[in-house]
PDBQT receptor file of N, H, CA, C and O in Angstrom, charges set to zero:
ATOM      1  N   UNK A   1      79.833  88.035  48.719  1.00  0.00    +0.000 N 
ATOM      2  CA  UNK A   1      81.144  88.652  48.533  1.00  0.00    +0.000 C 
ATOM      3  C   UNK A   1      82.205  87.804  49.228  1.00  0.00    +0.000 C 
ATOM      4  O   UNK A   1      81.992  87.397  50.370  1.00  0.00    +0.000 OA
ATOM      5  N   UNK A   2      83.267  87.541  48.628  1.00  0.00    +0.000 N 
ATOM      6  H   UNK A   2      83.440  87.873  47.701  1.00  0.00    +0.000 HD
ATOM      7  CA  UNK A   2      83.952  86.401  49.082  1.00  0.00    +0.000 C 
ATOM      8  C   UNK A   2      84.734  87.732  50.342  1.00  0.00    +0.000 C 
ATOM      9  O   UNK A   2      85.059  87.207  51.407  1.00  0.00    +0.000 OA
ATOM     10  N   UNK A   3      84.915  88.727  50.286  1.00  0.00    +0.000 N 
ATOM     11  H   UNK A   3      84.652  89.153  49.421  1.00  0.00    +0.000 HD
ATOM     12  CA  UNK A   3      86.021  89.816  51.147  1.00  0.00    +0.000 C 
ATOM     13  C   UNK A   3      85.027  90.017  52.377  1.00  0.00    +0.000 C 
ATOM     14  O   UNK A   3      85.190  91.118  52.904  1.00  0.00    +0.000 OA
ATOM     15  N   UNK A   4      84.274  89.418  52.828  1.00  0.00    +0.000 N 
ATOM     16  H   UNK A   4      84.142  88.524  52.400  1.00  0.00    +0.000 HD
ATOM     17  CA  UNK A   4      83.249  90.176  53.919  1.00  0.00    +0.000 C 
ATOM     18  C   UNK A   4      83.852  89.245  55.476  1.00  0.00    +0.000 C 
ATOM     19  O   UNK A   4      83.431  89.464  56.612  1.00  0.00    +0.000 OA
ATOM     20  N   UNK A   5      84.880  88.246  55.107  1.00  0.00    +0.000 N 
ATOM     21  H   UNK A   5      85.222  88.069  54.184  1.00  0.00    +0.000 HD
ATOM     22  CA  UNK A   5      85.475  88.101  56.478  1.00  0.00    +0.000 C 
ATOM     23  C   UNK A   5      86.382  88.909  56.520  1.00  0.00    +0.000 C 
ATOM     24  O   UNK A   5      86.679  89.327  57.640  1.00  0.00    +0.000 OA
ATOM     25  N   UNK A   6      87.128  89.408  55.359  1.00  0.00    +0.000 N 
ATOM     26  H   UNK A   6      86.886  89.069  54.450  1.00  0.00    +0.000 HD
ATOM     27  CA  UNK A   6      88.372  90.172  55.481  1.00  0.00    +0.000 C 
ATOM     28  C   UNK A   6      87.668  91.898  56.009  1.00  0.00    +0.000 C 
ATOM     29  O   UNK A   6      88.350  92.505  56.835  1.00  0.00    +0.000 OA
ATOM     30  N   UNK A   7      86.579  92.464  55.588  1.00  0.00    +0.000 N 
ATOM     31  H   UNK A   7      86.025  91.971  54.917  1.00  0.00    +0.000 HD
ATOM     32  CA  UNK A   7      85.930  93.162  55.927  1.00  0.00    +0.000 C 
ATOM     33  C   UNK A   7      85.685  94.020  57.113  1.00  0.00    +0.000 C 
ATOM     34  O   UNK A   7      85.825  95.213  57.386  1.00  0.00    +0.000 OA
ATOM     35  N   UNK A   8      85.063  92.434  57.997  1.00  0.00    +0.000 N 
ATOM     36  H   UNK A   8      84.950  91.466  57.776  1.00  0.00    +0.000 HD
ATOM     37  CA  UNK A   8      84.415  92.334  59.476  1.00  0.00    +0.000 C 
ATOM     38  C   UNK A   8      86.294  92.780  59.934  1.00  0.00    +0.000 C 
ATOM     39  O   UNK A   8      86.703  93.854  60.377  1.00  0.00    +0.000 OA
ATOM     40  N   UNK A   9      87.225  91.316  59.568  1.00  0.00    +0.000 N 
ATOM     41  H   UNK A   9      86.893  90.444  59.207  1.00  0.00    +0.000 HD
ATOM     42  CA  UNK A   9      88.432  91.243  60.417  1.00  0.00    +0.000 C 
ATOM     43  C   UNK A   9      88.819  92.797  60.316  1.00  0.00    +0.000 C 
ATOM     44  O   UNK A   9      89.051  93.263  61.432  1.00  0.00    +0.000 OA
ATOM     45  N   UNK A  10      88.975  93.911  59.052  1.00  0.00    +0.000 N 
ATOM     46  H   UNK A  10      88.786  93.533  58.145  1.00  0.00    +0.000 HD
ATOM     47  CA  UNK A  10      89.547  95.007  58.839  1.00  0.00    +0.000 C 
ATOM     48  C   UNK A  10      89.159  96.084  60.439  1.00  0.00    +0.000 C 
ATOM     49  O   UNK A  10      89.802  96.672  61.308  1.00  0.00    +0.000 OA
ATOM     50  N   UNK A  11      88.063  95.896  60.163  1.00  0.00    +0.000 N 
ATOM     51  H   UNK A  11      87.541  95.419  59.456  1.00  0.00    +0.000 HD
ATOM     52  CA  UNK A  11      86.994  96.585  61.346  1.00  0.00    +0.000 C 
ATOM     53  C   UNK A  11      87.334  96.210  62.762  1.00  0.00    +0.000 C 
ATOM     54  O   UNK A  11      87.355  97.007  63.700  1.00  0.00    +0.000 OA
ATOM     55  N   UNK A  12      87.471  95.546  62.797  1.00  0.00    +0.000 N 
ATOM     56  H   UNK A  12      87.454  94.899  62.035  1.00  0.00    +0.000 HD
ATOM     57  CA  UNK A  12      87.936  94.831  64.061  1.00  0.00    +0.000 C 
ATOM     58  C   UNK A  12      89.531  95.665  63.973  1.00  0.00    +0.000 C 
ATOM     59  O   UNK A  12      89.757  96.648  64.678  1.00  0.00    +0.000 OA
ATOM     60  N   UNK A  13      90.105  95.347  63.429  1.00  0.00    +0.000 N 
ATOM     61  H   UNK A  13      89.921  94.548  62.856  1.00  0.00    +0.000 HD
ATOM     62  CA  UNK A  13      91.855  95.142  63.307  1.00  0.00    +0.000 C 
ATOM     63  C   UNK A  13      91.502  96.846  64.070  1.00  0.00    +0.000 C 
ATOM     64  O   UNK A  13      91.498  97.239  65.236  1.00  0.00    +0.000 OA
ATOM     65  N   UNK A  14      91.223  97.555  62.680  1.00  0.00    +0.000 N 
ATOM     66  H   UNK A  14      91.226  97.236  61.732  1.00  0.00    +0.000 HD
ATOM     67  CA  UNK A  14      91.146  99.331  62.984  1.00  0.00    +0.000 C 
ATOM     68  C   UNK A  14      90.873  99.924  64.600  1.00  0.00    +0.000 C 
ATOM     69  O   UNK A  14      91.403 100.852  65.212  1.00  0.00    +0.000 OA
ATOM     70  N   UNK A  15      89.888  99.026  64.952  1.00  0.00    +0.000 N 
ATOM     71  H   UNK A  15      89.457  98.273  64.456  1.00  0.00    +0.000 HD
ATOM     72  CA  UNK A  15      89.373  99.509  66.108  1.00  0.00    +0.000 C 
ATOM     73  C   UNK A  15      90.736  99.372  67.288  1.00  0.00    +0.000 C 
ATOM     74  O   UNK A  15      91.294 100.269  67.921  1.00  0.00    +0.000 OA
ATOM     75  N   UNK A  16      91.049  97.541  67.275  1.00  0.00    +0.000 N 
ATOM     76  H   UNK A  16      90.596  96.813  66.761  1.00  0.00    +0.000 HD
ATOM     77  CA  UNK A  16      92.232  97.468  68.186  1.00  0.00    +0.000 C 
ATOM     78  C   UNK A  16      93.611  98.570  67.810  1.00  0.00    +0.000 C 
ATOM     79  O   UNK A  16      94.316  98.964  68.739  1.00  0.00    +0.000 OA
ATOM     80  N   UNK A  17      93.856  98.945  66.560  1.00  0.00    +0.000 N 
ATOM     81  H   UNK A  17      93.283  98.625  65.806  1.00  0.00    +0.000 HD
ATOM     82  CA  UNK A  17      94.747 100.164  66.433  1.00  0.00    +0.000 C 
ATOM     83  C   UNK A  17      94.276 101.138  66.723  1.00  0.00    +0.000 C 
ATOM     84  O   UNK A  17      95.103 102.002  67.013  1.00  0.00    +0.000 OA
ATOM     85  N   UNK A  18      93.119 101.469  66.794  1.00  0.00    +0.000 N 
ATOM     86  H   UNK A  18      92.447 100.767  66.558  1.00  0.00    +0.000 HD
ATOM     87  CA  UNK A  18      92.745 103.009  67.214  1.00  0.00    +0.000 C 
ATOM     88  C   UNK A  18      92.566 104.189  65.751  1.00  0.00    +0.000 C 
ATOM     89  O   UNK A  18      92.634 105.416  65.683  1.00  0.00    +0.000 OA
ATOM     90  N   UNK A  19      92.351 103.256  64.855  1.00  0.00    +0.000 N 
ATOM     91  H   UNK A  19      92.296 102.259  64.909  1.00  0.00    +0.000 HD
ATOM     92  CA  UNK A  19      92.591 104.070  63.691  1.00  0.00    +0.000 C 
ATOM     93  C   UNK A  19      91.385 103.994  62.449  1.00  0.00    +0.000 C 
ATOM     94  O   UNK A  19      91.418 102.882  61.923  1.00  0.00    +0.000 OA
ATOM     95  N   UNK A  20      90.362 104.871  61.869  1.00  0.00    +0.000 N 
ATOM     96  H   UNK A  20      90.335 105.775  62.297  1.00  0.00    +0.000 HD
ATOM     97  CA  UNK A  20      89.509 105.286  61.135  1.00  0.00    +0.000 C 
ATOM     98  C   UNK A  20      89.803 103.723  59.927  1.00  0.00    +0.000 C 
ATOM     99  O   UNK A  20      90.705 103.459  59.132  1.00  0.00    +0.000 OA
ATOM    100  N   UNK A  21      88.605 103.039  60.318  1.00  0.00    +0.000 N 
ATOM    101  H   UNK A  21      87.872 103.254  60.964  1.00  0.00    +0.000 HD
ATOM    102  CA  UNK A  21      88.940 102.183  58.670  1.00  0.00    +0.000 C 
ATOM    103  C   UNK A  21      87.513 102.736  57.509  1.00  0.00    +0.000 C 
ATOM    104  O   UNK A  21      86.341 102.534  57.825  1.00  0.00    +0.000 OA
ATOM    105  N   UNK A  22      87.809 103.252  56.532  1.00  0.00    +0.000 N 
ATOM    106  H   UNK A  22      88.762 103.416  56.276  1.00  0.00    +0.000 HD
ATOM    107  CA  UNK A  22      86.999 103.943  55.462  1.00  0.00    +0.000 C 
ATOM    108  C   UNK A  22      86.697 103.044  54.239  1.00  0.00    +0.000 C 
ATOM    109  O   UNK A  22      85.743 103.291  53.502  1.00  0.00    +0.000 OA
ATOM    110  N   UNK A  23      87.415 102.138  54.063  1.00  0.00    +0.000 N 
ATOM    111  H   UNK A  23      88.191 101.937  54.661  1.00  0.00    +0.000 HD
ATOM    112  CA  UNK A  23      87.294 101.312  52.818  1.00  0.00    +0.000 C 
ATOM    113  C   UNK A  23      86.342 100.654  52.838  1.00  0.00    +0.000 C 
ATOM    114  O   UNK A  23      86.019  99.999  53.828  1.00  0.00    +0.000 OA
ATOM    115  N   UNK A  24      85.496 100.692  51.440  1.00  0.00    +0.000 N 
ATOM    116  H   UNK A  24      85.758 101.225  50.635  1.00  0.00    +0.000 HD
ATOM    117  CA  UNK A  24      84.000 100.132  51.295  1.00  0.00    +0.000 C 
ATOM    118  C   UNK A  24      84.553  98.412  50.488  1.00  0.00    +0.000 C 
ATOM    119  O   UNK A  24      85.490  98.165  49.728  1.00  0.00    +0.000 OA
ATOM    120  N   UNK A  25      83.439  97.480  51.113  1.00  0.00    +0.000 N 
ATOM    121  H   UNK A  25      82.678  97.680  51.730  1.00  0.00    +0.000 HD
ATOM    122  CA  UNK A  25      83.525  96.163  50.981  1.00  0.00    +0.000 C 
ATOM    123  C   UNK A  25      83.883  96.072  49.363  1.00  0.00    +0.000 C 
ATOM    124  O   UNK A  25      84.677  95.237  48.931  1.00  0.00    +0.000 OA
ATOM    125  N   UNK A  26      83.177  97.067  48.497  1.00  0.00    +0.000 N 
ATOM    126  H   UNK A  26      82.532  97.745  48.848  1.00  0.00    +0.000 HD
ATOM    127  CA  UNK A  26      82.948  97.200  46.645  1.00  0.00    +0.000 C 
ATOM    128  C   UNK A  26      84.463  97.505  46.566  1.00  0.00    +0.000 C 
ATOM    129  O   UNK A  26      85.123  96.932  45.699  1.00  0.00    +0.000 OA
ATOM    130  N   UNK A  27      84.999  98.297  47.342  1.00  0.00    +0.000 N 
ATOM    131  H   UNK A  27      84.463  98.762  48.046  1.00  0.00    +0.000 HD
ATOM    132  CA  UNK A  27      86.553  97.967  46.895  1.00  0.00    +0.000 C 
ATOM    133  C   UNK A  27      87.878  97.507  47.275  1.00  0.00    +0.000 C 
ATOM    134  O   UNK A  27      88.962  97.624  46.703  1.00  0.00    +0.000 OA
ATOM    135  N   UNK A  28      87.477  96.845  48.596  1.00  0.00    +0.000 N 
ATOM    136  H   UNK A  28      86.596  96.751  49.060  1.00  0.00    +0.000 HD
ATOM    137  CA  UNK A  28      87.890  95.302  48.668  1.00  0.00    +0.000 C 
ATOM    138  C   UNK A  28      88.000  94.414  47.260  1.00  0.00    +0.000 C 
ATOM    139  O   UNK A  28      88.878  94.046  46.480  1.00  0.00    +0.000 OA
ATOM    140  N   UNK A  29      86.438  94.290  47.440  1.00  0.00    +0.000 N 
ATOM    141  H   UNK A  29      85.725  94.589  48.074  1.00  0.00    +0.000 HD
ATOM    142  CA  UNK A  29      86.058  92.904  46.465  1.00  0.00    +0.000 C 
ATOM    143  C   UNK A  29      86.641  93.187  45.047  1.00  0.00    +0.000 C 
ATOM    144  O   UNK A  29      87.127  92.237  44.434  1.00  0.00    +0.000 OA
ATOM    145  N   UNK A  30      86.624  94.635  44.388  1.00  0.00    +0.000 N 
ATOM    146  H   UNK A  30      86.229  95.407  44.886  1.00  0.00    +0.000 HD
ATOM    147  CA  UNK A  30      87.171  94.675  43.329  1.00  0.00    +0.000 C 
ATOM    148  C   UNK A  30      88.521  94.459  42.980  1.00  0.00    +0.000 C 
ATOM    149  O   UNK A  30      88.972  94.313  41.844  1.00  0.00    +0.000 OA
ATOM    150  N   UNK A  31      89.364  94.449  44.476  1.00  0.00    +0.000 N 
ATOM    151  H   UNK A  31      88.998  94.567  45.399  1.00  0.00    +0.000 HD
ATOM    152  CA  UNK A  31      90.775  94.007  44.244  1.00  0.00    +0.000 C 
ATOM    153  C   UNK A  31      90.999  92.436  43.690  1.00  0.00    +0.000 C 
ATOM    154  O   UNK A  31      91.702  91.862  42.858  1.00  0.00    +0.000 OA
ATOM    155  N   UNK A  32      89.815  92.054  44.809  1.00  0.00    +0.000 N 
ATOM    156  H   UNK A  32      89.244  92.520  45.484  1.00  0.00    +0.000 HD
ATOM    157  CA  UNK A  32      90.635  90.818  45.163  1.00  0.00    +0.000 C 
ATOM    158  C   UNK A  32      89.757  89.989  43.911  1.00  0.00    +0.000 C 
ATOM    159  O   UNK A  32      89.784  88.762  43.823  1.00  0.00    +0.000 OA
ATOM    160  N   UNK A  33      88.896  90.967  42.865  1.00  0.00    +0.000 N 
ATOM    161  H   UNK A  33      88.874  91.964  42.936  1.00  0.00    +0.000 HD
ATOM    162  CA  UNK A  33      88.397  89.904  41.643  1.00  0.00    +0.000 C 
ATOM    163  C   UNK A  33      89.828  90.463  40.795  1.00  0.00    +0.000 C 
ATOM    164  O   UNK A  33      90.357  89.828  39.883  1.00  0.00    +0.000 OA
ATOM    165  N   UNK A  34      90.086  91.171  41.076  1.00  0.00    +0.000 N 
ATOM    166  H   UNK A  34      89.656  91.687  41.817  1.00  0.00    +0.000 HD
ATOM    167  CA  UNK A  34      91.482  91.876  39.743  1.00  0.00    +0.000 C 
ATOM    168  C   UNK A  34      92.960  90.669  40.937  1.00  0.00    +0.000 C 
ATOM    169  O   UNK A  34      94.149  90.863  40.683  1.00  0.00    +0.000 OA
ATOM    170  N   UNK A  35      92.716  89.992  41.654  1.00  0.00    +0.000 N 
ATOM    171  H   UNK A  35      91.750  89.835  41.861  1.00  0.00    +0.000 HD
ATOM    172  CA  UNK A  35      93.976  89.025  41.888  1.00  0.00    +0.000 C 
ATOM    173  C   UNK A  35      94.535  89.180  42.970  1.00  0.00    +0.000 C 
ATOM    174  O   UNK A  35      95.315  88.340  43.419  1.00  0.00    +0.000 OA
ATOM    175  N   UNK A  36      94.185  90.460  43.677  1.00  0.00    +0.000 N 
ATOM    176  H   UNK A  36      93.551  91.142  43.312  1.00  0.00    +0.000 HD
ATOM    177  CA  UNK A  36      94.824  90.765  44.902  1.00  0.00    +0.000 C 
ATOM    178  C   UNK A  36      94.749  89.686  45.897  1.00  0.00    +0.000 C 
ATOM    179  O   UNK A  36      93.845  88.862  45.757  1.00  0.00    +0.000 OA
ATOM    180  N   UNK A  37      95.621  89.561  46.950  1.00  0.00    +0.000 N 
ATOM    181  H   UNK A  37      96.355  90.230  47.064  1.00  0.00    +0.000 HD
ATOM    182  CA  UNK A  37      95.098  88.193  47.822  1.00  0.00    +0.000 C 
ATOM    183  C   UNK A  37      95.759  88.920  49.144  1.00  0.00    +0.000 C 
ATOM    184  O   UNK A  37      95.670  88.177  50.121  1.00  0.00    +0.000 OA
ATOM    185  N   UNK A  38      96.338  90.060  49.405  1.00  0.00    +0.000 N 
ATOM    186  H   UNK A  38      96.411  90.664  48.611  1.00  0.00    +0.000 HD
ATOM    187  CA  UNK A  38      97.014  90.557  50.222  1.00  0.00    +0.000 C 
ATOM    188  C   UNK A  38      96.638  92.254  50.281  1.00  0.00    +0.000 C 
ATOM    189  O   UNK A  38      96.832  93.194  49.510  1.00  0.00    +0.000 OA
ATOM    190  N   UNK A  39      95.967  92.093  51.686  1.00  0.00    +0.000 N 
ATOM    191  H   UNK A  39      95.809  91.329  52.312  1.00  0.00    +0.000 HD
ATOM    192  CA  UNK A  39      95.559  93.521  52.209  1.00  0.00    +0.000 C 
ATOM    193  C   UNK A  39      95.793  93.864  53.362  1.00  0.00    +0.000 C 
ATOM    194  O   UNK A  39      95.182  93.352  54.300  1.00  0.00    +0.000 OA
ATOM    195  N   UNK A  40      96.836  94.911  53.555  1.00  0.00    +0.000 N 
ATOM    196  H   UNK A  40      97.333  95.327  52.793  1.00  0.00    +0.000 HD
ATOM    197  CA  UNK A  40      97.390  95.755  54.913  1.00  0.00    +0.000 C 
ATOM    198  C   UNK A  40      98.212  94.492  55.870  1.00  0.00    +0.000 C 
ATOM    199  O   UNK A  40      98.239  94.494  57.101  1.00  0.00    +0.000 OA
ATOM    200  N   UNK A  41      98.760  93.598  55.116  1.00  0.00    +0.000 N 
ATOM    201  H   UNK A  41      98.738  93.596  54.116  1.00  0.00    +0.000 HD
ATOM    202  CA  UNK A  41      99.311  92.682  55.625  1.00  0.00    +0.000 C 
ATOM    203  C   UNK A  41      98.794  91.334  56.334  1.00  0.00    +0.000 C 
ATOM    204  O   UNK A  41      99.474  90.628  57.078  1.00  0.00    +0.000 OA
ATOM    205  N   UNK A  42      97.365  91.101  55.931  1.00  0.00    +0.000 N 
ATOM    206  H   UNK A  42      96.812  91.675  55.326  1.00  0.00    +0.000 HD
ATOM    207  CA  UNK A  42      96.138  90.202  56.005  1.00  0.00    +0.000 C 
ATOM    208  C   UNK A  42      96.278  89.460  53.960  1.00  0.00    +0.000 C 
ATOM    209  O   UNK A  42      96.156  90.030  52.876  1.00  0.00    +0.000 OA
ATOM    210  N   UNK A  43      96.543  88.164  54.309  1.00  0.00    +0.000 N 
ATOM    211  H   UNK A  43      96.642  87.701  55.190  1.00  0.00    +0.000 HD
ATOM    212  CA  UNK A  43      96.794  87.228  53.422  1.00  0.00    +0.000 C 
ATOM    213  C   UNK A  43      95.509  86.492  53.065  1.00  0.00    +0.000 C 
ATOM    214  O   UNK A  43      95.138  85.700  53.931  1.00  0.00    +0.000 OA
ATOM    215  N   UNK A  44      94.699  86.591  51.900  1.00  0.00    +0.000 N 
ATOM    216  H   UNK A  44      95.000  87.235  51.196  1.00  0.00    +0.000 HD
ATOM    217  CA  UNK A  44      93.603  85.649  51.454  1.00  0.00    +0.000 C 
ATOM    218  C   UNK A  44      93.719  84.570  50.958  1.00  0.00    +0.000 C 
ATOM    219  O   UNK A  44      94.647  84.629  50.152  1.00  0.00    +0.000 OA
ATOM    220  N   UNK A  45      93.000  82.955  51.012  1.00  0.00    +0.000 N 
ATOM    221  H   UNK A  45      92.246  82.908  51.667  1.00  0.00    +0.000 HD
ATOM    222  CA  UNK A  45      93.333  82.486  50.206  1.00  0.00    +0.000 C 
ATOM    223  C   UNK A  45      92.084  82.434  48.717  1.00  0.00    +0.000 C 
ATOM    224  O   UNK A  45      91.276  83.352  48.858  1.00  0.00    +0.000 OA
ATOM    225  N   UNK A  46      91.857  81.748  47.661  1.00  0.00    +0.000 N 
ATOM    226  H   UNK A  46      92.513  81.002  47.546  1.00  0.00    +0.000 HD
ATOM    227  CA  UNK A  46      91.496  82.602  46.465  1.00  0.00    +0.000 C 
ATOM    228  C   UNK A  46      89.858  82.291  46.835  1.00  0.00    +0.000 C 
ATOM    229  O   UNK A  46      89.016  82.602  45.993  1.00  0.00    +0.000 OA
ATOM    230  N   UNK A  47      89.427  81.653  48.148  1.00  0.00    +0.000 N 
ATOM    231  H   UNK A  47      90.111  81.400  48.832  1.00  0.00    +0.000 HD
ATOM    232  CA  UNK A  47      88.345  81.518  48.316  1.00  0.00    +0.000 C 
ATOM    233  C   UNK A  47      87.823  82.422  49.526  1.00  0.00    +0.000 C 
ATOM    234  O   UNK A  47      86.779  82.222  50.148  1.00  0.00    +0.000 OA
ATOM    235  N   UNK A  48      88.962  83.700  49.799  1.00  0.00    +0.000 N 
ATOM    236  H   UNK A  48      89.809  83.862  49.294  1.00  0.00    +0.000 HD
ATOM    237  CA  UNK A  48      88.517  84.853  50.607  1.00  0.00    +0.000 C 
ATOM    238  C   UNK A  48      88.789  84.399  52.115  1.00  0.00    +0.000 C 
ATOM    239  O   UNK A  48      88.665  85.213  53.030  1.00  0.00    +0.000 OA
ATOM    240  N   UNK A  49      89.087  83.344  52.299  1.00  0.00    +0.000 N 
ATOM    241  H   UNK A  49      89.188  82.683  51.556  1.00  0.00    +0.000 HD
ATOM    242  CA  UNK A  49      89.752  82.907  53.741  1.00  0.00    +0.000 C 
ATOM    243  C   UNK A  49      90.572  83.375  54.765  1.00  0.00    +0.000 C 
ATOM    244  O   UNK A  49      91.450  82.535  54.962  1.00  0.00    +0.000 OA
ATOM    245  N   UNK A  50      90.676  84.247  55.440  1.00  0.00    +0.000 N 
ATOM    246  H   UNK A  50      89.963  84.929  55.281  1.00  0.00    +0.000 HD
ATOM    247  CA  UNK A  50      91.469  84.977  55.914  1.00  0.00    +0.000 C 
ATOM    248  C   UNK A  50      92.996  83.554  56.631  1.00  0.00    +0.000 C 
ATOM    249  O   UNK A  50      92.901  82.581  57.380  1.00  0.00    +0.000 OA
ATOM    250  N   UNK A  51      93.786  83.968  56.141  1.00  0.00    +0.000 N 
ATOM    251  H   UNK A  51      93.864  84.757  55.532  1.00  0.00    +0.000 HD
ATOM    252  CA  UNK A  51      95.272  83.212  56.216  1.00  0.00    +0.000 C 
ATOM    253  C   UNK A  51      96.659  83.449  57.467  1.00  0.00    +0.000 C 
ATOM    254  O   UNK A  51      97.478  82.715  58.021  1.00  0.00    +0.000 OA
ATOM    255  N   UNK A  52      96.328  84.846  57.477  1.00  0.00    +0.000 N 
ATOM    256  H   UNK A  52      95.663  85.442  57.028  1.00  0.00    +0.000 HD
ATOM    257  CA  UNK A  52      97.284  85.518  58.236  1.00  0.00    +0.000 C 
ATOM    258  C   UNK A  52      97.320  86.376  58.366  1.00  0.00    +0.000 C 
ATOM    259  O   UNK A  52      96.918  87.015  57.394  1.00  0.00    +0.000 OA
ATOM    260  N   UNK A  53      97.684  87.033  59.309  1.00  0.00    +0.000 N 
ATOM    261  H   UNK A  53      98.011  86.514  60.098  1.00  0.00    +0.000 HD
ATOM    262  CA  UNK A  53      98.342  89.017  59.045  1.00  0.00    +0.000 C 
ATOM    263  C   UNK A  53      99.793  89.148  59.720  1.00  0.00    +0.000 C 
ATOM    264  O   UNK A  53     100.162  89.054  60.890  1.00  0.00    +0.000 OA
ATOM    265  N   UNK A  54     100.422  89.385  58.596  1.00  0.00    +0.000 N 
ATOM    266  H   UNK A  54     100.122  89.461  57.646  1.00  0.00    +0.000 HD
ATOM    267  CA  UNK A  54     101.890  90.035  58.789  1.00  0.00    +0.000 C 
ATOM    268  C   UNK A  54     101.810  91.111  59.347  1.00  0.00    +0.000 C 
ATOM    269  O   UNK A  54     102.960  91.494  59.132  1.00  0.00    +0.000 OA
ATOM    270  N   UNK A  55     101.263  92.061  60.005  1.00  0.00    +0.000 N 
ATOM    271  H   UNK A  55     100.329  91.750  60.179  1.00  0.00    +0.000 HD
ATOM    272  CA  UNK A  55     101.110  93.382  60.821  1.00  0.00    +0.000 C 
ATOM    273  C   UNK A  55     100.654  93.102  62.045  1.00  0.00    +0.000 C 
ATOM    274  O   UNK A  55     101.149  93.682  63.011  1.00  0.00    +0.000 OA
ATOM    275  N   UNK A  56      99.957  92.463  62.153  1.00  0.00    +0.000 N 
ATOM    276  H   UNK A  56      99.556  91.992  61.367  1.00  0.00    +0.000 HD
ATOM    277  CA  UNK A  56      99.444  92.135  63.594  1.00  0.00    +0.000 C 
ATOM    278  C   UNK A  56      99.012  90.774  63.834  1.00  0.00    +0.000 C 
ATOM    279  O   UNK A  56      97.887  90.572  64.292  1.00  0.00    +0.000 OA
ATOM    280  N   UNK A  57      99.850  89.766  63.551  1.00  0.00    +0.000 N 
ATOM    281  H   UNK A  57     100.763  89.930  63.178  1.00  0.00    +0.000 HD
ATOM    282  CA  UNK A  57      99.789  88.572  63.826  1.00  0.00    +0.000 C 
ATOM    283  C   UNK A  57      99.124  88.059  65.763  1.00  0.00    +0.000 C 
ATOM    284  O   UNK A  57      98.162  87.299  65.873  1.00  0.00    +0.000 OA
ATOM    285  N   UNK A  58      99.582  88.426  66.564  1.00  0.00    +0.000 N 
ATOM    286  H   UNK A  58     100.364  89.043  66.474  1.00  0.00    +0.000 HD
ATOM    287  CA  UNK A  58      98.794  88.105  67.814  1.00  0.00    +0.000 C 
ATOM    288  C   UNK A  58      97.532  88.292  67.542  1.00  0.00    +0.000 C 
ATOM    289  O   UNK A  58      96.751  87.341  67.492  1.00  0.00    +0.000 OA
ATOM    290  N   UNK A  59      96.994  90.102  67.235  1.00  0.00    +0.000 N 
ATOM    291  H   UNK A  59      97.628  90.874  67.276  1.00  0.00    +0.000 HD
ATOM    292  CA  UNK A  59      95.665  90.266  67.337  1.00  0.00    +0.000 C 
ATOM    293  C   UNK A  59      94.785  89.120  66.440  1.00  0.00    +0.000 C 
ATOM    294  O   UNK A  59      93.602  89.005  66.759  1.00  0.00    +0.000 OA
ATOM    295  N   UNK A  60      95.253  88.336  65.428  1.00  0.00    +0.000 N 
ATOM    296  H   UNK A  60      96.214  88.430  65.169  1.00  0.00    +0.000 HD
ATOM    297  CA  UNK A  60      94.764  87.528  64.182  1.00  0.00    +0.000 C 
ATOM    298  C   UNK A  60      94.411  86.505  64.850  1.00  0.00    +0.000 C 
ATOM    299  O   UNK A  60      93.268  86.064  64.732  1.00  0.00    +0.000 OA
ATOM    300  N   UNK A  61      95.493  85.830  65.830  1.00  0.00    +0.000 N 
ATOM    301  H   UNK A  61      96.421  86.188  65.925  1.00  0.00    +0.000 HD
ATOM    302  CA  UNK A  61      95.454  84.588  66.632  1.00  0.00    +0.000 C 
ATOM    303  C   UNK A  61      94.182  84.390  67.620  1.00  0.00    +0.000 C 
ATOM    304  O   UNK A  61      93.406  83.439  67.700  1.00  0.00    +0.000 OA
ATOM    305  N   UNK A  62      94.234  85.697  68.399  1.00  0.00    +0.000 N 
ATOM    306  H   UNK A  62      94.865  86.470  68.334  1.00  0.00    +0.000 HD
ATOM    307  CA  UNK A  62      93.154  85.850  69.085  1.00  0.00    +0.000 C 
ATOM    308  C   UNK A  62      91.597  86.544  68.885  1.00  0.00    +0.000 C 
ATOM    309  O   UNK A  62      90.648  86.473  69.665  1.00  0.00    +0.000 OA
ATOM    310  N   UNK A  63      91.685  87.336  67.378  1.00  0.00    +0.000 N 
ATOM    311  H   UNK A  63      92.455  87.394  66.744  1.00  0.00    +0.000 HD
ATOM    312  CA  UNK A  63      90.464  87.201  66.758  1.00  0.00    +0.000 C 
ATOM    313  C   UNK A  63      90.185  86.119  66.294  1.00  0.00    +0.000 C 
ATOM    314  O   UNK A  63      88.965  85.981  66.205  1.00  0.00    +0.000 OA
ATOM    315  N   UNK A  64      90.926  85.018  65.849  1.00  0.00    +0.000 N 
ATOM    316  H   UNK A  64      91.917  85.130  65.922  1.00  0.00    +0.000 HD
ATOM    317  CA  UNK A  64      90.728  83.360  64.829  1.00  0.00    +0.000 C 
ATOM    318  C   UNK A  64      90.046  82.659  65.961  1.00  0.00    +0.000 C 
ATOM    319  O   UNK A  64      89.281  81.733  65.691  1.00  0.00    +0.000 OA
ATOM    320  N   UNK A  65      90.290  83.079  67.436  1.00  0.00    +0.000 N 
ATOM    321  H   UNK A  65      90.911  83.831  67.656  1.00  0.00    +0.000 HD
ATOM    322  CA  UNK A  65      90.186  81.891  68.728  1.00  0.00    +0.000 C 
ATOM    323  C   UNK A  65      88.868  82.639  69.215  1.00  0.00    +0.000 C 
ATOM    324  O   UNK A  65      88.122  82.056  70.002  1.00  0.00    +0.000 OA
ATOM    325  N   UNK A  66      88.612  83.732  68.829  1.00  0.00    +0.000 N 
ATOM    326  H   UNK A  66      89.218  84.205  68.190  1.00  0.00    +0.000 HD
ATOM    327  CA  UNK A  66      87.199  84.116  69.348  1.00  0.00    +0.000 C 
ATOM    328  C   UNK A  66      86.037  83.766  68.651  1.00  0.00    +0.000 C 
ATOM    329  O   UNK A  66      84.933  84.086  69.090  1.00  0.00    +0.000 OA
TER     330      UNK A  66
């Protein structure tokens, strides 16, 4: 599944907010085969690469450095 870094990162992200993440990897991946490349402000590139996050850019920096 090309979405399973965006996945792990979601899980991660949720936890540092403090907030329930529910979304199953099957519908991730079904976005991002229908074109999506942008989730909750986490930027893919078309090979599932995690790029950026416009919402929580620090936490991104220092999950990328861990």
């Amino acid at each position: 599944m090309k979405i399973e870094k965006l996945a792990q990162y979601m899980r991660a992200r949720a936890a540092f907010e403090q907030v329930k993440w529910g979304l199953t990897k099957s519908f991730l991946q079904s976005h991002f085969d229908a074109g999506i490349r942008s989730f909750f402000g986490v930027e893919l590139s078309d090979r599932g690469e995690l790029l950026r996050d416009l919402q929580q850019p620090e936490f991104f920096r220092t999950y990328q450095a861990s």
